[in-house]
TORKELUM-435219 format. One record per residue: x, y, z of N, C-alpha, C, O in turn; residue in one letter. Coordinates in steps of 0.2 Angstrom, whole numbers, plus 5000, padded with zeros to 4 digits. Layout:
// residues N
XYZXYZXYZXYZA
...
***
This chain:
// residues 368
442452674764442852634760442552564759442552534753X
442152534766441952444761441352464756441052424753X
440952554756440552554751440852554744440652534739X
441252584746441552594739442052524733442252514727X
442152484741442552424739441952374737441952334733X
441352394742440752334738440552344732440452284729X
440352414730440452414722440852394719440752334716X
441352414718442152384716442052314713442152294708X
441852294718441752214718441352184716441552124713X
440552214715440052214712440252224703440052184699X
440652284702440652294695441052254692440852264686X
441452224693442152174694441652114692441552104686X
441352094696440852054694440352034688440351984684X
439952094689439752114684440252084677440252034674X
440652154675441052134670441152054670440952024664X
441552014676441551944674441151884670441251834666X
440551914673439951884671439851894664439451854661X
439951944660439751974655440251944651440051914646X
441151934653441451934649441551834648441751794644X
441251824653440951724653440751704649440751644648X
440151764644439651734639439851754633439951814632X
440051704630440451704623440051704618440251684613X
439051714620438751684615438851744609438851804609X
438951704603439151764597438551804597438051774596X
438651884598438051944594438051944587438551944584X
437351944583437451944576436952004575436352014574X
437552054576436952134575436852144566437252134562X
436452164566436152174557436052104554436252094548X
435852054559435651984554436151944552436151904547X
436651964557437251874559437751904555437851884549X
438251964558438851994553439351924556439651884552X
439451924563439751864565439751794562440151744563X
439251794557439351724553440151704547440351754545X
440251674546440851674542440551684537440351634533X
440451744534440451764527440751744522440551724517X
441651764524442251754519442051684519442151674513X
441851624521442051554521441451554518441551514513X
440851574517440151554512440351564505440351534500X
440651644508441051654499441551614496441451614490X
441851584498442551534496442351464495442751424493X
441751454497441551404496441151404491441151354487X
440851464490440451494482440851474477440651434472X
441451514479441951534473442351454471442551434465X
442551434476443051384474442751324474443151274474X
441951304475441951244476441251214472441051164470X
440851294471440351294466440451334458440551304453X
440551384458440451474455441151444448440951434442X
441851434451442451424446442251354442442151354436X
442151284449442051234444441551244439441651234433X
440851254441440451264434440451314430440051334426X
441051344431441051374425441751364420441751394415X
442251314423442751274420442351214419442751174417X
441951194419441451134417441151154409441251124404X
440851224410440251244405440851264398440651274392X
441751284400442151294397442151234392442151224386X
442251174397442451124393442051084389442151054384X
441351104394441151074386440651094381440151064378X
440951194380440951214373441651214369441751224363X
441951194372442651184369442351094365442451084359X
442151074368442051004366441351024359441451004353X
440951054361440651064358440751114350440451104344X
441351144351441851164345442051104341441951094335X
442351074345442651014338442150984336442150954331X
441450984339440950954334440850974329440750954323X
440751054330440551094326441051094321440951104315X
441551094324441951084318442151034310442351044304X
441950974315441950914312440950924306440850924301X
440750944310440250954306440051004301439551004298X
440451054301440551094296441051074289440851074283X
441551044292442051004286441650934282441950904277X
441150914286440850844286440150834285439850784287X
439750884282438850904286438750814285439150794281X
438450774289438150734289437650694294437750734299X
437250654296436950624300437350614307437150644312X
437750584306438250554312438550614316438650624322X
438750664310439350744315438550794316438650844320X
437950794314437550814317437050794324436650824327X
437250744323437050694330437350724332437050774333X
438250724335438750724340438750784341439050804346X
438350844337438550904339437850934342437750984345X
437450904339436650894343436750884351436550914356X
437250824351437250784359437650844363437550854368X
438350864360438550904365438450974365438751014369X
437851004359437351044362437151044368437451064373X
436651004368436350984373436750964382436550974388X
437250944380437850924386438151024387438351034393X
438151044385438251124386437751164389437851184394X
437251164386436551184390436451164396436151194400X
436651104397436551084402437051124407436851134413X
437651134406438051144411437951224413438051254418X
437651254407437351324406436951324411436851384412X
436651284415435951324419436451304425436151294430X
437051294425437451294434437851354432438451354434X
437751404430438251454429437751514428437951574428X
437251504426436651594423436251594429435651594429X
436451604435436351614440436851674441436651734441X
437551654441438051704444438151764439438651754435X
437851824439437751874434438251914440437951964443X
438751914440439051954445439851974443440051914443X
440351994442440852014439440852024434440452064431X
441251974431441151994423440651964421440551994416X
440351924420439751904419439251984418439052004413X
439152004425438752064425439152114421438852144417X
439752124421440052184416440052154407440052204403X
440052114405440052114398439052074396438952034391X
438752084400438352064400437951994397437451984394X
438651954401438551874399437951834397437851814391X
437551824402436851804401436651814392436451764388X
436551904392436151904387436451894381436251924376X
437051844382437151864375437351754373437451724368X
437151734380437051644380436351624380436251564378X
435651664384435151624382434451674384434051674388X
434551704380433951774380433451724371433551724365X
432951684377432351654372431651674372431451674378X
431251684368431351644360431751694354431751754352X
432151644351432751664347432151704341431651684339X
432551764339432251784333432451764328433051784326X
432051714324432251674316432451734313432951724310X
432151784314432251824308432851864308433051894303X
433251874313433651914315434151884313434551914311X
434351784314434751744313434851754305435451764302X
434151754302434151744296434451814290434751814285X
434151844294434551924292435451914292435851914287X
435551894298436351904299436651854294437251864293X
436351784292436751754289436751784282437251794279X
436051794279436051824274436651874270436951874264X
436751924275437051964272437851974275438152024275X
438051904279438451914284439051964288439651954290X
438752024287438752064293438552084299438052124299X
438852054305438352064308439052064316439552024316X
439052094320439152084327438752044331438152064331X
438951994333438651954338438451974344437951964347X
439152024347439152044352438552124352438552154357X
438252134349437852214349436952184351436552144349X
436952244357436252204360435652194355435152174357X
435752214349435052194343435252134342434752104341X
435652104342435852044341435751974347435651914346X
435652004353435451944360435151904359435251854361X
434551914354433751864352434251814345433951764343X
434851844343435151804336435751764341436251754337X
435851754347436551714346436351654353435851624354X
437151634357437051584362436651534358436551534352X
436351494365436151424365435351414360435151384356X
435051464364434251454358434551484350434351454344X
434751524350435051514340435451454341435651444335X
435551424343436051364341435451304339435351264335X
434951304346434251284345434151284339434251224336X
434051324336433551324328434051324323433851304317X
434851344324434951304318435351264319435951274317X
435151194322435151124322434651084323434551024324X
434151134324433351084325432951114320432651074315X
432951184320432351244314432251254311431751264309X
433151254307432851304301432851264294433051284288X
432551174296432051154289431651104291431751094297X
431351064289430751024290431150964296431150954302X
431550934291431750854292432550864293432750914291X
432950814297433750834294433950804291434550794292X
433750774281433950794278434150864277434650894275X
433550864278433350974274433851004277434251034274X
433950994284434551034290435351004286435851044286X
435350964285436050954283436050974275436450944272X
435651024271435651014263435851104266435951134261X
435851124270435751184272436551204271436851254269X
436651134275437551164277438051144271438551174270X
437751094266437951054263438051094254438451134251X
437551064252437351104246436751154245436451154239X
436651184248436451244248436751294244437351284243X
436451344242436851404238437251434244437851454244X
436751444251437051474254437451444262437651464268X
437551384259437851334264438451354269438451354275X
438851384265439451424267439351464272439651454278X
438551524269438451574275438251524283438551534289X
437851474281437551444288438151394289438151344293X
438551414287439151354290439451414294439551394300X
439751474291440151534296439651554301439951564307X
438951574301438751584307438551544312438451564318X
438551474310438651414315439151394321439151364326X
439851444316440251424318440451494321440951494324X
440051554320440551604324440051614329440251654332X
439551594331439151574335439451544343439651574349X
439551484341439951434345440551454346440751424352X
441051514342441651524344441551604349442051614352X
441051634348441051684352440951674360441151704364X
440351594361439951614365440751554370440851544376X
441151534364441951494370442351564373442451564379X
442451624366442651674368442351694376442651684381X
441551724374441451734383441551724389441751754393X
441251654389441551614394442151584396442351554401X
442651604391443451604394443651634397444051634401X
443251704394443551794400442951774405443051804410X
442651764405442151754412442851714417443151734422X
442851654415443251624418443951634420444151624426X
444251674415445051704418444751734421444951724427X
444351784421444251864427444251824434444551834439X
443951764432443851704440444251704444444351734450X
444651664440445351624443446151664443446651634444X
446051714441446451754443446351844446446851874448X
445951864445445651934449445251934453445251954459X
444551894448443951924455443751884462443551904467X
444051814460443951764466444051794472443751774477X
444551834472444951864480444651924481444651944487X
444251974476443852004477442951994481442652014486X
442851934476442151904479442151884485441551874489X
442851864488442951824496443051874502442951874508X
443251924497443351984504442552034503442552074508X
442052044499441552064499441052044504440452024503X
441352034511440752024516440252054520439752034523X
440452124518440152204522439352174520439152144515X
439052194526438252204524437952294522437752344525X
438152274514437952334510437752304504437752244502X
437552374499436952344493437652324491437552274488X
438252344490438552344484439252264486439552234483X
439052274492439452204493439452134489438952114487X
439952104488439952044484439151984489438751954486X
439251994494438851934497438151964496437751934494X
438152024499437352034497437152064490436552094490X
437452064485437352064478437151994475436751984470X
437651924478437551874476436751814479436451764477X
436751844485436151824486435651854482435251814480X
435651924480435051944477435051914471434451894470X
435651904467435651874459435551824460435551794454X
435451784466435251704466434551714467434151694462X
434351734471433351734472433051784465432451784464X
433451824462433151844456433151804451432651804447X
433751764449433851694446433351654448432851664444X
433251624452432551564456431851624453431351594450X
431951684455431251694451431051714446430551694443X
431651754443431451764435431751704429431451694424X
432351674430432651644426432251584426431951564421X
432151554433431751494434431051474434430951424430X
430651494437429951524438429851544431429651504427X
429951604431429251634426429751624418429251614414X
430351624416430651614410430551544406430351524401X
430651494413430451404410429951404411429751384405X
429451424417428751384417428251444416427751444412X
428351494421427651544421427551574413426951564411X
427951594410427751644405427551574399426951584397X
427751544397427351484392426851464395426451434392X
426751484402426051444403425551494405425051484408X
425751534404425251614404425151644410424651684410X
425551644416425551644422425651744420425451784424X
425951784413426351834414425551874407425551934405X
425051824405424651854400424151824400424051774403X
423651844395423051834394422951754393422551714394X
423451744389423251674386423951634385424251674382X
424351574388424851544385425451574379425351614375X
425851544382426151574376426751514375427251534378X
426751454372426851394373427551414369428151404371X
427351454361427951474359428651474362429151464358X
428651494369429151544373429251484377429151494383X
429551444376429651384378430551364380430851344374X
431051374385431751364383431651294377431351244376X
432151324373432251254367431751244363431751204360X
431351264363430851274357430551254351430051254349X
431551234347431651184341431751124343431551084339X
431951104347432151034351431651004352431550944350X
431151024356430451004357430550954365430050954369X
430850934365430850874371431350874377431550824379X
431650924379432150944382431950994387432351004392X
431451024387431251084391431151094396431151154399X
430951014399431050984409431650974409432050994413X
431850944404432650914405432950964409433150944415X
433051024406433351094407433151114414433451124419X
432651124413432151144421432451124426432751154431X
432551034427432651004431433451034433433751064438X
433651014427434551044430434651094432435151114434X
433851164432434251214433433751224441433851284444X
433451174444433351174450433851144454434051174459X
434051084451434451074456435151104454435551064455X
435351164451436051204452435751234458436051234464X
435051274457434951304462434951304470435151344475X
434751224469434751194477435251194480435251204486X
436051164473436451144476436851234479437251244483X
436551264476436951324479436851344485437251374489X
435951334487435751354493436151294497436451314502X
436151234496436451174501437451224504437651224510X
437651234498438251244496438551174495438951154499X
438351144491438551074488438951104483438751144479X
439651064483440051074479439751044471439251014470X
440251074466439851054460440250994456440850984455X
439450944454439750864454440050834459440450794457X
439950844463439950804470439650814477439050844476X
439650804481439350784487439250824493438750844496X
440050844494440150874502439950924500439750944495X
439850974507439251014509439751084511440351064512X
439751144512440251184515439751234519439251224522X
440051294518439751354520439051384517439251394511X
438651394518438051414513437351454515437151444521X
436951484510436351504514436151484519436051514524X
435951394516435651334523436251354531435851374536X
436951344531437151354536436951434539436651444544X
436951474535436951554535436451554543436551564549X
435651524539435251534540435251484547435351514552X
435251434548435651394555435951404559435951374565X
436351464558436851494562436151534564435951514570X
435851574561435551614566434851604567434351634567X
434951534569434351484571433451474569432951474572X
433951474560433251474556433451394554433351384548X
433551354558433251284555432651264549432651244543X
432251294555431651274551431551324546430951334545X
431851354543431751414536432051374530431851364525X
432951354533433151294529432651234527432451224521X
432551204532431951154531431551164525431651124520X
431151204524430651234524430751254516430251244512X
431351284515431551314506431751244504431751244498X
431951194507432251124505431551084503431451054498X
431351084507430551034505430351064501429951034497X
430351154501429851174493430251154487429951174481X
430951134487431351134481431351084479431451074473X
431151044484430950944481430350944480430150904476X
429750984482429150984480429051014473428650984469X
429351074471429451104465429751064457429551074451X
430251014462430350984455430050924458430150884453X
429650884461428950844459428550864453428250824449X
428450934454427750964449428350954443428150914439X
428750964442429250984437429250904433429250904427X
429150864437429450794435428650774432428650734427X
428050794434427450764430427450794424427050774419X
427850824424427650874417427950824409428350774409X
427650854404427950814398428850844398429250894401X
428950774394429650814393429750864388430250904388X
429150884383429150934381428550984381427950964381X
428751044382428451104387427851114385427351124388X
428151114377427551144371426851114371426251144370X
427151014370426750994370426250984377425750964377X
426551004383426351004390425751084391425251114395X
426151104386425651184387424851184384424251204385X
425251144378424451134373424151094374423651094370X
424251024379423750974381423450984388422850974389X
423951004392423651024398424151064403424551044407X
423851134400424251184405424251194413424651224416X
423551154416423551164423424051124426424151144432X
424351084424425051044428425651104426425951124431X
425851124422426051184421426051244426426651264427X
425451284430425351324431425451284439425951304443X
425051224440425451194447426151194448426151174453X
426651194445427451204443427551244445427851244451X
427251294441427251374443427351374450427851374453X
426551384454426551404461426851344464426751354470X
427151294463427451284466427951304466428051344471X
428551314462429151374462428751454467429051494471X
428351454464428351524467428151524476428151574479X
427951474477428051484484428751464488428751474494X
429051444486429651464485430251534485430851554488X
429751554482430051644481430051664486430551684489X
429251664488429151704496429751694500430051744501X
429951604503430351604507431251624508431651634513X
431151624499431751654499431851744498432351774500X
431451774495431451834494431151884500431151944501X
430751844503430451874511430951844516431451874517X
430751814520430751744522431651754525431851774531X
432051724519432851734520433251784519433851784521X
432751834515433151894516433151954522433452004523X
432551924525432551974531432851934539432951954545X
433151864536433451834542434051874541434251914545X
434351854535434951884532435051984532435552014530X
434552014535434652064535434952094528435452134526X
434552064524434752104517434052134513433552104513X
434152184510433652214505433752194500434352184498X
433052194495433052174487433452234485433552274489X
433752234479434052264474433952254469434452264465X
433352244466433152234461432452244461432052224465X
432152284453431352304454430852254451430752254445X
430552204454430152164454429452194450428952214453X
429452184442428952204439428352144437427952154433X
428452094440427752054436427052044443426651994443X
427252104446426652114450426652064456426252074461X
427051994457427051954461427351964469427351914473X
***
């Protein structure tokens, strides 16, 4: 009997000791991290406002266009110039999240798939029939067609305003201007409703560590974002990183000429602020990669993707403000851009997706 009660006692023990250490198990790469609270901080604090942002000001960006179809002029082509530009800008806090309806009506490619084909534009106004929405059309619409027809398509802006004005065919570049601008409000308003009333509460309970989960599908569309949309789209492929020779052409904004860091810079730090989980247009901080990765005591990994994101947009900030002319004067500050961003990659597409216990989900062709 006391052998039997000393075990007893020993197990009894045992068990107490075991049941004393509350330290959290994180089996498959920290499932015990608060998933749901990363995602609701995605959803409601980053994901919804930038894209109720990017809503308002192509909404704002319509009444320009409006104003300057009823008015071709100098001053309504400024104003419609400037809230281009204030659009695009809010554009690069939102072509990251390629995920619900974005990924189902295939949003991205139909806002900023560059360099715009002149000819494809020109076709369609020409004979104005034309679907916007039909993927022959992705190279004719969004932000780089808007590029070229308010920078492109003549010498000077008198010639751009003679276009809209008295032209024989002014009419036509007046309805394609305008249905342009009114489609790319239409998308982004069903992107937006699917948000704020369907998929939000979808995206928030997607915590499973599976390929098809909301959390490990949006990590993935963010470090493929950071690589391909960032990297090699803005800086690698104009600076020849993807060919034999430069291809300066292939430049975001192209007609503009001087905006091409502009763009860059905003779309690093959309980046950052997602990996931070910084709320969007403000400050405070929530749940996010950076904690993810904290929690399962990768500090210094956080660290580490933070300083290369400040070092990246250093190289980003010596660069001219225009790409083109940065490509054709001196491309090696360019390709230094480059690997800077791309070592970047590493930590994010090695680095934190093996903390995180997650697989690529995407086929990585530019040999890097």
């Amino acid at each position: 009997m006391k052998k039997i009660f000393s075990v007893l006692v020993l197990t009894l023990f045992i068990v107490a000791c075991s049941s004393s250490d509350d330290t959290p198990t994180t089996p498959n790469g920290g499932e015990s991290f608060d998933r749901a609270g990363m995602l609701r901080n995605l959803a409601d604090n980053l994901i919804i406002p930038a894209y109720q942002d990017l809503s308002t000001k192509l909404n704002a960006l319509g009444t320009s266009k409006d104003n300057f179809v009823a008015t071709p002029n100098q001053t309504n082509l400024d104003a419609l110039r400037s809230d281009w530009l204030t659009a695009y800008k809010a554009w690069q806090h939102v072509e990251m999240f390629n995920i619900g309806k974005a990924e189902e009506i295939l949003y991205h490619f139909q806002m900023n798939i560059y360099p715009v084909s002149t000819t494809d534009v020109e076709n369609n106004i020409a004979n104005g029939n034309y679907d916007l929405t039909h993927p022959n059309n992705n190279d004719a619409v969004g932000f780089p067609a808007l590029d070229y027809m308010l920078y492109g398509i003549a010498a000077t802006d008198v010639d751009i305003i003679e276009k809209y004005d008295t032209n024989a065919d002014a009419s036509k570049y007046k309805n394609y201007l305008s249905d342009l601008i009114d489609q790319m409000k239409l998308l982004t308003q069903e992107v937006v409703s699917d948000w704020t009333t369907v998929y939000r509460d979808i995206f928030v309970a997607g915590t499973s560590n599976t390929a098809t989960s909301a959390a490990n599908k949006f990590v993935n569309d963010f470090i493929f974002y950071y690589e391909k949309g960032l990297r090699a789209n803005k800086i690698g492929i104009p600076a020849g990183n993807f060919s034999t020779t430069p291809l300066p052409e292939k430049v975001e904004a192209f007609y503009n000429q001087e905006v091409s860091k502009e763009l860059a810079i905003e779309a690093l730090n959309a980046v950052q602020n997602v990996f931070n989980g910084t709320q969007f247009g403000g400050s405070a901080t929530g749940e996010s990669f950076k904690t993810y990765l904290t929690f399962l005591d990768r500090v210094e990994l956080a660290t580490m993707i933070n300083n290369q994101f400040n070092t990246a947009r250093g190289k980003i900030q010596e660069l001219n403000a225009n790409f083109y002319t940065q490509v054709n004067t001196d491309n090696t500050k360019m390709t230094q851009a480059y690997d800077a961003l791309q070592a970047g990659v590493i930590l994010l597409k090695v680095d934190m997706l093996q903390a995180f216990n997650i697989s690529v989900d995407y086929v990585d062709a530019d040999g890097d």
